[in-house]
VEXMIRO-377438 format. One record per residue (C-alpha): residue in one letter; x, y, z. Coordinates in nm, 2 decimals, decimal comma, padded with zeros to 4 digits. Layout:
% residues N
+------+--------+--------+--------+
! code !      x !      y !      z !
+------+--------+--------+--------+
!    a !      X !      Y !      Z !
...
+------+--------+--------+--------+
% end
This chain:
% residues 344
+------+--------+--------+--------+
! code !      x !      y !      z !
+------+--------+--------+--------+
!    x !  01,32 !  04,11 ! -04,45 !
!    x !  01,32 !  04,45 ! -04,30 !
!    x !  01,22 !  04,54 ! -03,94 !
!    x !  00,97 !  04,80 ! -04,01 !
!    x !  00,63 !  04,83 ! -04,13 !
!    x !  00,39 !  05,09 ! -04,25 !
!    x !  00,08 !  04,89 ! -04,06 !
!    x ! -00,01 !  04,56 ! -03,92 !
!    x ! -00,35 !  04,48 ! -03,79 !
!    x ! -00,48 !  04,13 ! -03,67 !
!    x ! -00,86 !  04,10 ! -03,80 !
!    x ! -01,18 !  03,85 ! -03,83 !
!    x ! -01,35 !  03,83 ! -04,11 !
!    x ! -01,62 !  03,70 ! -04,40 !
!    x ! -01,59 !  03,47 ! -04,72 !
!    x ! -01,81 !  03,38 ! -04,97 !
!    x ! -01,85 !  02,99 ! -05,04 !
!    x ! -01,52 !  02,96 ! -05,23 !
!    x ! -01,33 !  03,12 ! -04,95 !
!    x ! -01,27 !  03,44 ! -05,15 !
!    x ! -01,26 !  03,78 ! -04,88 !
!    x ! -01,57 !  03,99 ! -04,79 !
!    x ! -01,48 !  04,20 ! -04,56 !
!    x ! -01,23 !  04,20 ! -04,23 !
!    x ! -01,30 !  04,38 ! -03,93 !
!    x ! -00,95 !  04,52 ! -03,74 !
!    x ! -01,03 !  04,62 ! -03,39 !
!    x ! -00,70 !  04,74 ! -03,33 !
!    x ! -00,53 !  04,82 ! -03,62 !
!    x ! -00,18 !  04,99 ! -03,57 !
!    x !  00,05 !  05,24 ! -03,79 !
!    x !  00,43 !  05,17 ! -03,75 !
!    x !  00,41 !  04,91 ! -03,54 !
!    x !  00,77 !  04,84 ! -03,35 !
!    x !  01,03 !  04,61 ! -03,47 !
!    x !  01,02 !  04,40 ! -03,14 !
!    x !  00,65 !  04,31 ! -03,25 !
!    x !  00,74 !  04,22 ! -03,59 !
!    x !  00,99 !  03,98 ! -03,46 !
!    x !  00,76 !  03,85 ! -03,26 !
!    x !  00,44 !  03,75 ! -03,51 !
!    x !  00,67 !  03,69 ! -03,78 !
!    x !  00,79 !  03,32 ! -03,68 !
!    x !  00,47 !  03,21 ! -03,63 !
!    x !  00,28 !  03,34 ! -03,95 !
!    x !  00,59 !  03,27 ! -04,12 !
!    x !  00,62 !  03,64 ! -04,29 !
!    x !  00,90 !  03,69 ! -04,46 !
!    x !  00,85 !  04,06 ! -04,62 !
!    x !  00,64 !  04,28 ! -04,85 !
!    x !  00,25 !  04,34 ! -04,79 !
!    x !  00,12 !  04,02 ! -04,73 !
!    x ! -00,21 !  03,91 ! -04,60 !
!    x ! -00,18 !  03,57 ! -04,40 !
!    x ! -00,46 !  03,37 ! -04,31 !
!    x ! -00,38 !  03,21 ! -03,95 !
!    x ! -00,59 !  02,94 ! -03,72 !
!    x ! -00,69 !  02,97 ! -03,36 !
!    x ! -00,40 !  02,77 ! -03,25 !
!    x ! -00,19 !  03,04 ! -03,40 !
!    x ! -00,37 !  03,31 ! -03,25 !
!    x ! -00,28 !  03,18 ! -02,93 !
!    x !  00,07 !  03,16 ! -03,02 !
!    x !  00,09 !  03,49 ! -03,18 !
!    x ! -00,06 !  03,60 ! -02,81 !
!    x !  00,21 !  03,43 ! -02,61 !
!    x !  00,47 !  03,59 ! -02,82 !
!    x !  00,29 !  03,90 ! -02,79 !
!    x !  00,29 !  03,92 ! -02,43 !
!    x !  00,58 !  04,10 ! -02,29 !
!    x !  00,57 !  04,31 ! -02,66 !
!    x !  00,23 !  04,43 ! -02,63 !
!    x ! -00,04 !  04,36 ! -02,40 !
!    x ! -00,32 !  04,48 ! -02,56 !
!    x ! -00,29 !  04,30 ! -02,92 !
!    x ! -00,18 !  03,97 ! -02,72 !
!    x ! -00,52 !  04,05 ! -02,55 !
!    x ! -00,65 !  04,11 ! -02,86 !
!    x ! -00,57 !  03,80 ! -03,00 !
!    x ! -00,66 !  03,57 ! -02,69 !
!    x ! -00,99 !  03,67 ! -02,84 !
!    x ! -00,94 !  03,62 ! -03,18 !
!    x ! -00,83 !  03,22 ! -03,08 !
!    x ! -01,27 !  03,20 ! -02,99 !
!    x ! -01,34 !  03,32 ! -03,30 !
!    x ! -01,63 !  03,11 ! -03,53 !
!    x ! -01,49 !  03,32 ! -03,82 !
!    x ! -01,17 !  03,35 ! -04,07 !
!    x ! -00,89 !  03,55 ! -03,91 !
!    x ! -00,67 !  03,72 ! -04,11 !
!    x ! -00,32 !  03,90 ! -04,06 !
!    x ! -00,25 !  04,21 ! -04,28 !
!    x !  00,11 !  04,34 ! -04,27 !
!    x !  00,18 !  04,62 ! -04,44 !
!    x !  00,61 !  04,71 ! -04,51 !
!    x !  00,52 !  04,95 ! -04,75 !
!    x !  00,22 !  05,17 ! -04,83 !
!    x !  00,17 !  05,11 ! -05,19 !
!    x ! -00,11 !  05,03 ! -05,43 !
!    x ! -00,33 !  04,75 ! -05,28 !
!    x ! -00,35 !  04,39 ! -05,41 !
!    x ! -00,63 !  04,23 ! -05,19 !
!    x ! -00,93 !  04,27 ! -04,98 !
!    x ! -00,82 !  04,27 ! -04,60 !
!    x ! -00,50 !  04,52 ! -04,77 !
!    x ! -00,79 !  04,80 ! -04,87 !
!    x ! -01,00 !  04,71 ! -04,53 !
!    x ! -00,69 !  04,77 ! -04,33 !
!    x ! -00,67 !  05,12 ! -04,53 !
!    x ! -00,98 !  05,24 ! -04,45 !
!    x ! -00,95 !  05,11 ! -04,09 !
!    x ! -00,67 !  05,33 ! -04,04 !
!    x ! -00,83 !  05,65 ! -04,16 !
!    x ! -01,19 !  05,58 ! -03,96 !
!    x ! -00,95 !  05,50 ! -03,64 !
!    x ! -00,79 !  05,86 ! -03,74 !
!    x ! -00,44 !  05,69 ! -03,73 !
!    x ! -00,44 !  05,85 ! -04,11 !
!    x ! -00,59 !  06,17 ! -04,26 !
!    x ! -00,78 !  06,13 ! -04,59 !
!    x ! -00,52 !  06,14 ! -04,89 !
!    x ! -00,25 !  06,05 ! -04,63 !
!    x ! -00,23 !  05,66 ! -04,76 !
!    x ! -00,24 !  05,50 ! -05,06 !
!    x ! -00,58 !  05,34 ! -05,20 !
!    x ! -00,49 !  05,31 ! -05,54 !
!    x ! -00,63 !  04,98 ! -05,67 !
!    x ! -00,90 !  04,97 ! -05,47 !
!    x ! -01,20 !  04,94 ! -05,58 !
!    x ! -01,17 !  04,61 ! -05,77 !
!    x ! -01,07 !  04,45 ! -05,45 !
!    x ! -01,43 !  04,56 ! -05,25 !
!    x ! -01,68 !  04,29 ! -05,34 !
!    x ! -02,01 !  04,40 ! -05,41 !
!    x ! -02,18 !  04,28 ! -05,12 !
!    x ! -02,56 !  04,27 ! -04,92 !
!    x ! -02,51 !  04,39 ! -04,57 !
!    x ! -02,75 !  04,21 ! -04,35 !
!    x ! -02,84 !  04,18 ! -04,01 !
!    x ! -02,62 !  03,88 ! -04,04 !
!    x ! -02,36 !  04,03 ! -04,16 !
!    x ! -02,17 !  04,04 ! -04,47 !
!    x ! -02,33 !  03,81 ! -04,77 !
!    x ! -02,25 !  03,77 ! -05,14 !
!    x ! -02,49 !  03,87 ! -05,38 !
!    x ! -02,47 !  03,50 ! -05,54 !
!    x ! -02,55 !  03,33 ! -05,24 !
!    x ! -02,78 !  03,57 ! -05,11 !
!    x ! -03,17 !  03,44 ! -05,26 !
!    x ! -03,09 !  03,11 ! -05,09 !
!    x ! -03,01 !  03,23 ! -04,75 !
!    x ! -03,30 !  03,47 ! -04,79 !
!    x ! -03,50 !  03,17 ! -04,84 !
!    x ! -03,33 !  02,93 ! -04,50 !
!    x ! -03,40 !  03,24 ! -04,30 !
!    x ! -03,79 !  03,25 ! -04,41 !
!    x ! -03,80 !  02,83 ! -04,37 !
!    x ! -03,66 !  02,93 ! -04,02 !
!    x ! -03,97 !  03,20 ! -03,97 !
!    x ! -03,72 !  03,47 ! -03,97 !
!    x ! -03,61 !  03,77 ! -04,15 !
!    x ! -03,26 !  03,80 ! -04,34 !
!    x ! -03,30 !  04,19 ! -04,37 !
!    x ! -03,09 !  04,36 ! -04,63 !
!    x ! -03,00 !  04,75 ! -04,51 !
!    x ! -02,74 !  04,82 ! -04,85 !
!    x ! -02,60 !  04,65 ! -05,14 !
!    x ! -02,26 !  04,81 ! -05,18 !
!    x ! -01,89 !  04,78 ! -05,18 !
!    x ! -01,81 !  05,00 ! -04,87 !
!    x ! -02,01 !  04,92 ! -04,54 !
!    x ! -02,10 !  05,17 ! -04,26 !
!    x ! -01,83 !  05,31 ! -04,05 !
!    x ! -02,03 !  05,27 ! -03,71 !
!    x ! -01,99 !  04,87 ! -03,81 !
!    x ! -01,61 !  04,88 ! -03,75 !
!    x ! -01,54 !  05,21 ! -03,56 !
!    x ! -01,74 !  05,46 ! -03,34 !
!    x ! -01,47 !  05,77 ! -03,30 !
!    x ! -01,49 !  05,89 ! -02,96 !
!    x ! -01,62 !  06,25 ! -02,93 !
!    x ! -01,89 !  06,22 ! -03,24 !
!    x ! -02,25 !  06,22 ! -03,30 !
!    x ! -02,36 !  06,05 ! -03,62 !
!    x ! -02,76 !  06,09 ! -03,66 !
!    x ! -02,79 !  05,81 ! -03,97 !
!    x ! -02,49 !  05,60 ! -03,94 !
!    x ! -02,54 !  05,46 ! -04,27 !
!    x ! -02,45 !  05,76 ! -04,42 !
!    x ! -02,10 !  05,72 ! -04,28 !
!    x ! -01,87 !  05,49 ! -04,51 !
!    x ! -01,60 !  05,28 ! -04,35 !
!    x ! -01,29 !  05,50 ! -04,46 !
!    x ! -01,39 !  05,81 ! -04,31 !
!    x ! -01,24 !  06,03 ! -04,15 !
!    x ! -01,45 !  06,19 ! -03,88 !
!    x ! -01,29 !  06,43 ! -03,60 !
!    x ! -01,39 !  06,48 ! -03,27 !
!    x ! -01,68 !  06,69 ! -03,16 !
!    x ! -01,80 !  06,66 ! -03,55 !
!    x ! -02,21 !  06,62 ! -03,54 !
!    x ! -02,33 !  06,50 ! -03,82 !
!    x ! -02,71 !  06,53 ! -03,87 !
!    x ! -02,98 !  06,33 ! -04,10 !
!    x ! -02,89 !  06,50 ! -04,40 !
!    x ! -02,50 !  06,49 ! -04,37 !
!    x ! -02,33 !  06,27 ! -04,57 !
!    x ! -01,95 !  06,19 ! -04,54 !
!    x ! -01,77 !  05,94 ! -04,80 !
!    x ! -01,44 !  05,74 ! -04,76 !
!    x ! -01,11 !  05,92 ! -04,77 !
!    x ! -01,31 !  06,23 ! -04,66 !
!    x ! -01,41 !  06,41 ! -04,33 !
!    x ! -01,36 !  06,63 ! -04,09 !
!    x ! -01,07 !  06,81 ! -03,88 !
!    x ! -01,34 !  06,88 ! -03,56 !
!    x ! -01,54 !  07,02 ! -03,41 !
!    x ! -01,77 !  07,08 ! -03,76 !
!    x ! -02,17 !  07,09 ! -03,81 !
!    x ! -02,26 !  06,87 ! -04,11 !
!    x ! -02,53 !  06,87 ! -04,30 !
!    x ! -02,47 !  06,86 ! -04,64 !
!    x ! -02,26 !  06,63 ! -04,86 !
!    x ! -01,86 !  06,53 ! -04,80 !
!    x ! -01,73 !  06,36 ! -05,09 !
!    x ! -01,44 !  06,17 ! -05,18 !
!    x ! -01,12 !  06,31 ! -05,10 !
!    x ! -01,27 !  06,63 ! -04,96 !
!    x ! -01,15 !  06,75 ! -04,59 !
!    x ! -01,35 !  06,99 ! -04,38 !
!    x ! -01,11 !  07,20 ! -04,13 !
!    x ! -01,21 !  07,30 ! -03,79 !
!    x ! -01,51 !  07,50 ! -03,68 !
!    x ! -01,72 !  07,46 ! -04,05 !
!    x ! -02,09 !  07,45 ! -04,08 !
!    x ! -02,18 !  07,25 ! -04,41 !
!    x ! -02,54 !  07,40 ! -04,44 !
!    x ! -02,79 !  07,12 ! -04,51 !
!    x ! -02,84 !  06,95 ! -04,85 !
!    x ! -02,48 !  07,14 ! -04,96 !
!    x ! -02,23 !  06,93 ! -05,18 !
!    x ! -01,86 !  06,96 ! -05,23 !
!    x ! -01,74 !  06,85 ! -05,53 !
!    x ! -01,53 !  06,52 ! -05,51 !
!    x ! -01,20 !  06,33 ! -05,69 !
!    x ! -01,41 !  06,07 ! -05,79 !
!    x ! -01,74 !  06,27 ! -05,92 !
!    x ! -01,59 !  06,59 ! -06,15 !
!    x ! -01,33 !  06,72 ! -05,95 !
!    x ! -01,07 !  06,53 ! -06,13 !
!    x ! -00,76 !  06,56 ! -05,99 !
!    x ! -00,82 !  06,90 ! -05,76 !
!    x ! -00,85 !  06,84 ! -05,42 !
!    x ! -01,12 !  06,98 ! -05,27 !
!    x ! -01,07 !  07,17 ! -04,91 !
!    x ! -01,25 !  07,34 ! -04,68 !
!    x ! -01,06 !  07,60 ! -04,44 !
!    x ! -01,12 !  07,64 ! -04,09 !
!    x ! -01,44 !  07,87 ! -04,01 !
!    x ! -01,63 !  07,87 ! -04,33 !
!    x ! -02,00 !  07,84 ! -04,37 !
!    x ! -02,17 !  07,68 ! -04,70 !
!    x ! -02,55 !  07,74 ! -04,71 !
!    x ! -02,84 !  07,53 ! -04,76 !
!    x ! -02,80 !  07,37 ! -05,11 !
!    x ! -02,50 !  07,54 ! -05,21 !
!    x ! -02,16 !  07,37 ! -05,35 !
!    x ! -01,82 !  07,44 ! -05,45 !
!    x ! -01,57 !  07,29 ! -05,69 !
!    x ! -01,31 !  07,46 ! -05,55 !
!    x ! -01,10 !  07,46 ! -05,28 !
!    x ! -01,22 !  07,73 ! -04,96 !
!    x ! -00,93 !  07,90 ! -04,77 !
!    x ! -01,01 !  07,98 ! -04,42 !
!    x ! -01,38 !  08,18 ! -04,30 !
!    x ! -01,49 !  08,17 ! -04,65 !
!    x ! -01,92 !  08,19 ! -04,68 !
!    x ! -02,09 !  08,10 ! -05,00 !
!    x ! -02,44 !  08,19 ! -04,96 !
!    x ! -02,74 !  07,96 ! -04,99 !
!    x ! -02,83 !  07,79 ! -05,31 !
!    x ! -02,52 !  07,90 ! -05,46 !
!    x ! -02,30 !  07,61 ! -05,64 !
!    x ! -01,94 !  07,75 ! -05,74 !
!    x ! -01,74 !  07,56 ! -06,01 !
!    x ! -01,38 !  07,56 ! -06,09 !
!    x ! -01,52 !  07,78 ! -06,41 !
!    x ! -01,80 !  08,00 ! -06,27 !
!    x ! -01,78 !  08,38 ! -06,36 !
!    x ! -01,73 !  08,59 ! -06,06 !
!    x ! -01,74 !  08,96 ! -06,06 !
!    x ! -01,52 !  09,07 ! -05,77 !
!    x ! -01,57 !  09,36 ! -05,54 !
!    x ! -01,38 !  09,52 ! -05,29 !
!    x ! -01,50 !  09,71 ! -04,97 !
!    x ! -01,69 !  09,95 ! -05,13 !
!    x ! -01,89 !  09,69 ! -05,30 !
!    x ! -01,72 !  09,82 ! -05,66 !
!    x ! -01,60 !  09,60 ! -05,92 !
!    x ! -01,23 !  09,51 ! -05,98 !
!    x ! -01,24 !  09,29 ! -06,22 !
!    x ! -01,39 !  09,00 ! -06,34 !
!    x ! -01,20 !  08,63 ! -06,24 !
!    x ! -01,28 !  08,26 ! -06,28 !
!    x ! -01,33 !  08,10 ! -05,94 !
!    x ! -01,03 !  07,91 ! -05,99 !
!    x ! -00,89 !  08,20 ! -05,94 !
!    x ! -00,99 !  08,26 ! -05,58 !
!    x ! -00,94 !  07,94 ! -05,48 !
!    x ! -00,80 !  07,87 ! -05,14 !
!    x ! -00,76 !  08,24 ! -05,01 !
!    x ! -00,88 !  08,38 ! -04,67 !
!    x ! -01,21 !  08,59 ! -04,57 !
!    x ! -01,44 !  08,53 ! -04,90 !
!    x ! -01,80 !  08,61 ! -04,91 !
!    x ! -01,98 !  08,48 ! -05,23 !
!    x ! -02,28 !  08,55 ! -05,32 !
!    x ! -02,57 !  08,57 ! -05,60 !
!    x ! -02,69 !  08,95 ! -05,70 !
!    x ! -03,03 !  08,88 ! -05,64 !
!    x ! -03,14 !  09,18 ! -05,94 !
!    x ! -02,85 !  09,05 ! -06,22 !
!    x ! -02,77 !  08,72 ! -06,14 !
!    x ! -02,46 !  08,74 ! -06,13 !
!    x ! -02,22 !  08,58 ! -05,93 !
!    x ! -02,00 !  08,85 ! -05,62 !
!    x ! -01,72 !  08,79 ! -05,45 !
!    x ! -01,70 !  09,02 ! -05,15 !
!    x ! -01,41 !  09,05 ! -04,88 !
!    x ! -01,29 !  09,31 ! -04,65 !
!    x ! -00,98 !  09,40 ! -04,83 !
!    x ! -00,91 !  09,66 ! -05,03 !
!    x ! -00,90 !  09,67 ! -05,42 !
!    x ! -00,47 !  09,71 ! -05,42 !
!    x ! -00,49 !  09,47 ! -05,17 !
!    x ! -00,74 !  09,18 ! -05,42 !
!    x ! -00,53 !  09,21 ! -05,68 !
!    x ! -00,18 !  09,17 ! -05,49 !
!    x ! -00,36 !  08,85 ! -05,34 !
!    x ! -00,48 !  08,75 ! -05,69 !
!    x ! -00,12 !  08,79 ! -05,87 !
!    x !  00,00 !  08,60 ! -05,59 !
!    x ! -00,23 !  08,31 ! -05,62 !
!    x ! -00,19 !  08,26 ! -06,00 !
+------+--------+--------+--------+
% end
């Protein structure tokens, strides 16, 4: 067994009937953890390598806390806790990060990019979604869809309410993780598995999907989608999209630079290199037509905007008379197509 890990997190959970994983909550979730802890927990779980997740009782947790407490206070603390738990615990211990093989594995995944421990694309989640159950999120938590028409019906023998806010495989992050420095104006518009930096505001309209976010501090109104990152100081104007991994993008990744500004139901489907505006209403793809112009506002040539993907100080824009689509930027025309010959 080696003495290293990629993660370890200690967590309580749900299960359906059968015993079969809903969904784990980590509160402190850790990345590299030391080899003094690992040789600590490991006796007692009886982990012997690879990414394992082991199912442990109260008792243990108090164990695991006694062992824990010259090695680290707060998960022995953590785990004094756990031992008054109602609820499944479960411990997920990571050697390696590879492609995920069960429930409280992907949970731990997207813990560790909501607790910004990882940036989005900066762990593995291949495999997951086979491994997130379907599931009703209720004001009693977790529930699966099977058993969910009979506890509907306890709870109205009872003369109370089993409300159902979603029926889906990721929950809300603000269920499992409140970053500090944030302000979410819908939390269920925040999956678990984002990414969201501090001093980010994300208002009604925003929208920000796993593996996704922000760098901070960011204004977001429009749409983050899967595997897209938005750098530092960007306005995403409201009801914009950017085009995700998962939903057309393919394999691009989809960036935002630092500075830039996308309008009021614009989009792109390329990736934006730093103080970049695309004007309101305007949705770029990958293959759009764009005629670019240099300071003068005089054509140098005509490019896909592919082409002008990731560079610096871009202005795009629709001409209001031809339709066309304009690139503007304060270089000169030498200087465009030096950039562009660089770029290809």
């Amino acid at each position: 067994m080696s003495n290293t890990l990629f993660s370890l997190a200690f967590g309580v959970g749900s299960q359906n009937r059968q015993g079969a994983w809903l969904e784990v909550f980590y509160a402190q979730p850790l990345l590299n953890p030391s080899a003094e802890l690992l040789a600590a927990v490991a006796p007692v779980l009886g982990y012997e390598g690879g990414n394992q997740a082991i199912a442990f009782s109260n008792g243990q947790a108090l164990k695991l806390a006694e062992a824990l407490k010259g090695v680290d206070a707060a998960q022995a603390a953590l785990l004094t806790r756990l031992a008054e738990s109602h609820k499944p615990l479960v411990a997920t211990l990571l050697a390696e990060d590879a492609a995920l093989t069960s429930t409280p594995e992907a949970y731990l995944k997207l813990h560790l990019l909501s607790h910004r421990l990882v940036k989005p694309h900066g762990v593995s989640l291949a495999g997951i979604f086979p491994l997130l159950p379907n599931v009703a999120w209720t004001n009693q938590g977790a529930v699966d869809l099977a058993e969910l028409a009979e506890l509907q019906l306890e709870a109205r023998l009872k003369g109370e309410l089993l409300e159902v806010f979603s029926v889906d495989k990721f929950p809300k992050m603000t269920d499992y993780v409140v970053p500090a420095g944030v302000r979410i104006a819908d939390t269920a518009r925040v999956r678990l598995g984002a990414y969201i930096g501090e001093g980010t505001t994300i208002m009604h309209e925003g929208f920000v999907n796993f593996n996704a976010g922000t760098e901070g501090p960011g204004m977001i109104e429009g749409r983050v989608s899967a595997g897209v990152f938005v750098g530092k100081g960007s306005d995403l104007g409201g009801g914009c999209s950017t085009m995700g991994t998962l939903s057309g993008g393919g394999n691009i990744v989809i960036k935002v630079g630092e500075g830039c500004l996308i309008g009021a139901n614009a989009g792109i489907g390329i990736p934006l290199g730093d103080r970049n505006t695309v004007e309101a209403g305007l949705y770029i793809t990958a293959g759009t037509k764009v005629n670019l112009l240099d300071e003068n506002n005089e054509l140098v040539k005509v490019v896909k905007a592919r082409d002008l993907a990731g560079q610096t100080d871009l202005l795009f824009r629709r001409n209001s008379l031809n339709g066309a689509v304009e690139c503007k930027t304060h270089k000169s025309a030498i200087e465009l197509n030096e950039a562009l010959h660089a770029h290809n």
